[in-house]
C-alpha positions in Angstrom: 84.6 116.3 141.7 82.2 119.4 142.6 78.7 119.1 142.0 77.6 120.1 138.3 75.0 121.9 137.1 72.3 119.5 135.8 71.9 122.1 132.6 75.3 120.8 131.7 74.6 116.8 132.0 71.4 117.7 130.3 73.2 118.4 126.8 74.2 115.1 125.9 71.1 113.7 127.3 69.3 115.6 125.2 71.2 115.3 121.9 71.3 111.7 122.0 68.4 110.4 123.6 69.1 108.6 126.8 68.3 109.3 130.1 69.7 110.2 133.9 68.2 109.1 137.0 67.2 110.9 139.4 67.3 109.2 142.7 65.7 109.9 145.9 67.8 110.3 149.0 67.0 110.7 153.0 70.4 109.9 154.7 73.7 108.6 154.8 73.3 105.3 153.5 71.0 106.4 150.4 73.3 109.2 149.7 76.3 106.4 149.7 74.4 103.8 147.1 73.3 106.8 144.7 77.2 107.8 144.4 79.2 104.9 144.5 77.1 103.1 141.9 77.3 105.9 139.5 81.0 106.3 139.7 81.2 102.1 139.3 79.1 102.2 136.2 80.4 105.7 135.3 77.1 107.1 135.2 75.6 111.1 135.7 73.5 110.9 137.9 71.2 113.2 140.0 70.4 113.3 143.9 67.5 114.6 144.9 65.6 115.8 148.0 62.0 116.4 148.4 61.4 119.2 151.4 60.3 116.6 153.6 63.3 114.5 153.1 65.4 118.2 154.0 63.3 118.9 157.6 64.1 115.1 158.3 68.0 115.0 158.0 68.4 119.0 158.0 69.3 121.2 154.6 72.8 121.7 156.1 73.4 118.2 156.7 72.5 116.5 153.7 74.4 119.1 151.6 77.6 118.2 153.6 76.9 114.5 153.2 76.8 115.0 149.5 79.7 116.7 149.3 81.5 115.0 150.9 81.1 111.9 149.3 81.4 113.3 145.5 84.7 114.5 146.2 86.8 111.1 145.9 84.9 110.2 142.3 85.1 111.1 138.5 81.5 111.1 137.7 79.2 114.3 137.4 76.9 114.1 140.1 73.8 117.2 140.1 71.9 118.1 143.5 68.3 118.7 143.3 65.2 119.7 145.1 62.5 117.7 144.1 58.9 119.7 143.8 59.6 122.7 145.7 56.5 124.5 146.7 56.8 128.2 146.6 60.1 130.3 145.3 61.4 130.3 149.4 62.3 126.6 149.4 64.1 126.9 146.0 65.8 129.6 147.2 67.1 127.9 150.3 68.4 125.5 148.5 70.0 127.5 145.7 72.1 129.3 148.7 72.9 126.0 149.9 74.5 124.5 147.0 72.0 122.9 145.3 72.7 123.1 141.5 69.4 122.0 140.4 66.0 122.8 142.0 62.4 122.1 140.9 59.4 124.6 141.0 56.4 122.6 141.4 53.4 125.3 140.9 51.4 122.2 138.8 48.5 122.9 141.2 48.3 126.6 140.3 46.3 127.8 137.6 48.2 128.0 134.2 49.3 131.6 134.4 50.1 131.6 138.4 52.4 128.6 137.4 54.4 130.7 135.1 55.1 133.6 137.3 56.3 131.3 139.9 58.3 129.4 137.7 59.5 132.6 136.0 60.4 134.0 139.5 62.4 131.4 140.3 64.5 130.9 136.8 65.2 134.6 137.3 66.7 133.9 140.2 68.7 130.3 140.1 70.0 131.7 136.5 72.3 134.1 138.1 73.6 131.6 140.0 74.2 129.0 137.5 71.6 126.3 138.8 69.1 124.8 136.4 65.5 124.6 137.4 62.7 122.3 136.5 59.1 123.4 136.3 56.0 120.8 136.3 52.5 121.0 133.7 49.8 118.8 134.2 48.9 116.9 137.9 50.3 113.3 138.5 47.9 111.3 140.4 49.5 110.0 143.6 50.9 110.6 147.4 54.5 110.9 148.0 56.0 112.9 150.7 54.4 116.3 150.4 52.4 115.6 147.0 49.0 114.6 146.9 46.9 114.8 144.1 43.9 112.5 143.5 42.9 110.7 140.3 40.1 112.7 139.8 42.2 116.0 139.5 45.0 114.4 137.9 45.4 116.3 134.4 47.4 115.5 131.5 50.1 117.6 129.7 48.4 119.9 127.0 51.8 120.1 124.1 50.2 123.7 123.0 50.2 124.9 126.5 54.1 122.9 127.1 55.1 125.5 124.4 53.7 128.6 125.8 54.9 127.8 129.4 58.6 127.0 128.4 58.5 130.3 126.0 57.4 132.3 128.9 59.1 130.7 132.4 62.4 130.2 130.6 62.6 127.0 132.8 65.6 124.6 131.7 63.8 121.0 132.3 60.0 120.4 132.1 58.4 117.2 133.9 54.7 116.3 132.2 51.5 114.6 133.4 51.6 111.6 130.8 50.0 108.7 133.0 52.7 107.8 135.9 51.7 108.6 139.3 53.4 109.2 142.4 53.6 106.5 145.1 53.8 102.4 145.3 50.1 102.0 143.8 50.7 103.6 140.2 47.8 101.2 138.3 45.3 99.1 139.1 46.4 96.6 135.8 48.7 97.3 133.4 50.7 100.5 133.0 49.1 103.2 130.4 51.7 105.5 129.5 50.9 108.1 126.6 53.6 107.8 124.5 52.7 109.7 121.4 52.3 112.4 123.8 56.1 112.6 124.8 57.0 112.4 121.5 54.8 115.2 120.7 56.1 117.3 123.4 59.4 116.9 123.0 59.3 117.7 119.1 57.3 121.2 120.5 59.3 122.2 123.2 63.1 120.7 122.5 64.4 120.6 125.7 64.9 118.0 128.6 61.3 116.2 129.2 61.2 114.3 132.9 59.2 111.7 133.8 58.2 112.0 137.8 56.4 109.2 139.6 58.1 106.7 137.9 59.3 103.9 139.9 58.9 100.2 138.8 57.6 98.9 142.1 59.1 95.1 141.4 57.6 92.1 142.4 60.6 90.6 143.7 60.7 93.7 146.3 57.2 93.6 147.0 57.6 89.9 147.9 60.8 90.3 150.0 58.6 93.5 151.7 55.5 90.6 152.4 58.1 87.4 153.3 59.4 89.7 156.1 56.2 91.6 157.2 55.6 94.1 155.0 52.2 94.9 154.5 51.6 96.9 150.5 49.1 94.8 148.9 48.2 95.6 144.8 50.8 98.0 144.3 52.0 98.3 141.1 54.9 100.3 138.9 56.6 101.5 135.4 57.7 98.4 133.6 61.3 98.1 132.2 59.8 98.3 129.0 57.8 101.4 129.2 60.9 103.4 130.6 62.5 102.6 127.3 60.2 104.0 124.9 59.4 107.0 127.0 63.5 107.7 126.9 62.8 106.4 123.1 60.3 109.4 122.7 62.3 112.3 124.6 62.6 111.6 128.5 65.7 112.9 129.7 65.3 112.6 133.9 63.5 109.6 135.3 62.5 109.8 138.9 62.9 106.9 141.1 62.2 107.2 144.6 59.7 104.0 146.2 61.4 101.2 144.4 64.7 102.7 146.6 62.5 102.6 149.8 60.9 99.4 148.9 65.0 97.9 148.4 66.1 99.6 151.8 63.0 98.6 154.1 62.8 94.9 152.9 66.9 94.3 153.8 66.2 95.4 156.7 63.1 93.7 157.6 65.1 90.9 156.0 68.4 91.3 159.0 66.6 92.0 161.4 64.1 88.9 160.7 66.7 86.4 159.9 69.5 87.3 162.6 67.8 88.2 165.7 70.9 88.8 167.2 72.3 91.6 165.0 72.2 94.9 167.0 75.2 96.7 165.0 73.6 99.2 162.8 76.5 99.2 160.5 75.3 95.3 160.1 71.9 96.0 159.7 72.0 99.6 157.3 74.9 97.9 155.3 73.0 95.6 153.6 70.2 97.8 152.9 72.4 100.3 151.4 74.1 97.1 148.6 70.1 96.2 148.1 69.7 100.1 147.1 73.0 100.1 145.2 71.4 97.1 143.0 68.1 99.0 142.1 70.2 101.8 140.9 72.3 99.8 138.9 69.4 98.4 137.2 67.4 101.7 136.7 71.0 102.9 135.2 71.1 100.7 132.7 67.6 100.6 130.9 67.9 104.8 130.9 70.9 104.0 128.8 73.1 106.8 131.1 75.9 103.8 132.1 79.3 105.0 130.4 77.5 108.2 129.6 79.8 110.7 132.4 82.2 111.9 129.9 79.9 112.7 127.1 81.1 115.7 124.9 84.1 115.6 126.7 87.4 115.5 124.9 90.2 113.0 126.0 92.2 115.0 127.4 89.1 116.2 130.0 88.5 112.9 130.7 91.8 112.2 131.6 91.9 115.3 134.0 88.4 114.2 135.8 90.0 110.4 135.9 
């Protein structure tokens, strides 16, 4: 089926409390494992693709890619752009058929954030696509984002309301204690809870939770048995991602657990069969051990069986 506008998986998200997943994508193979494994589990689910992700495999590209592959399933599947910098990228990516982009102006000061996120609502709004706005400053370094834990700030609710009011964004991601990257904690994860909660009760639209990936240990210790070298990282429990969709979080973020899966199978094949030089033989793998993170995430955010939500019978029959 076409992509959807995230807006429209957001409704049922939002009225009943679970959440979608947003999954990180850089090629092919990661574009495969985020689709099949939602239509299998019957899933929304939401692609995304950070602006370095788009210079490496080439906006055109990795729109045709997607395409492509949602065509043969049943499932709505969203498009995003994951922390756009200035109104330019979001555009680009509105006229290439993303249905979903995020304005990331976090590092601006308060009112500088709204224009920008205002500017681009204005825009994506005639053109059907949702957009996401950040307040607050995760701690971390992914891709392009780099903020360190001294300037890491968390979500003030009075200033969530006055932000939404004025931007008119459709999704908002807070600052509640994740970070970006593999090392999220130096002990045990402190999410502020009461925060969402409190949010969510103020603002009453879809909250998302970025830098949120679990960071297993049973990846990290594949990563090490094979080479890998990321010492002390650690991520979101299982239990934390369910009381923060509990509390309000509609979107959770995954993107390094789906790196972690991918680079550990491969460091895995190319370790244990030093033979192998068929790429199909080698990528393969890593996209099943991607498929299986996804599967996982999909079920503690409680979105497995969720694609035809508020749909009648007789839509679901259609899309089947």
């Amino acid at each position: 089926m076409p992509l959807v506008p995230l807006h429209e998986m957001y409704e049922a998200a939002n009225k009943k409390y679970y959440a979608i997943g947003q999954f990180n994508v850089n090629n092919l193979e990661f574009v495969q494992a985020v689709v099949q494994t939602a239509n299998e589990m019957k899933s929304p689910v939401i692609i995304a693709a950070s602006t370095s992700a788009l210079k490496y495999a080439g906006l055109e590209n990795l729109v045709a890619i997607v395409k492509a592959e949602v065509k043969g399933i049943s499932v709505p599947v969203a498009l995003h752009l994951d922390h756009g910098a200035t109104f330019d990228d979001a555009k680009r990516c509105i006229d290439a058929g993303f249905t979903s982009v995020m304005i990331d102006g976090s590092h601006h000061p308060f009112k500088e954030n709204i224009r920008i996120t205002k500017e681009v609502v204005d825009y994506a709004h005639k053109h059907n696509v949702t957009v996401e706005a950040e307040l607050g400053k995760l701690a971390g370094i992914e891709d392009d984002v780099k903020v360190d834990a001294a300037n890491a700030t968390y979500t003030d609710p009075d200033e969530a309301v006055e932000f939404v009011e004025k931007s008119g964004c459709d999704a908002l991601a807070i600052a509640v204690g994740t970070s970006h990257g593999a090392y999220k904690f130096k002990s045990e994860a402190k999410l502020d809870f009461d925060r969402i909660e409190k949010i969510k009760t103020m603002v009453n639209i879809p909250l998302v939770l970025h830098g949120a990936s679990g960071v297993p240990a049973e990846l990290i210790d594949k990563l090490t048995k094979y080479g890998g070298k990321i010492p002390g990282a650690k991520g979101v429990p299982d239990e934390a991602y369910r009381e923060a969709v509990k509390r309000g979080i509609n979107k959770i973020n995954i993107d390094t657990d789906l790196r972690l899966a991918f680079t550990a199978t491969v460091r895995e094949v190319l370790t244990t069969k030093t033979a192998e030089f068929d790429p199909r033989k080698i990528l393969g793998p890593a996209r099943d051990a991607i498929k299986e993170v996804i599967r996982q995430k999909i079920e503690i955010l409680g979105s497995a069986d969720q694609a035809y939500a508020g749909k009648s019978t007789d839509e679901e029959l259609v899309m089947n």
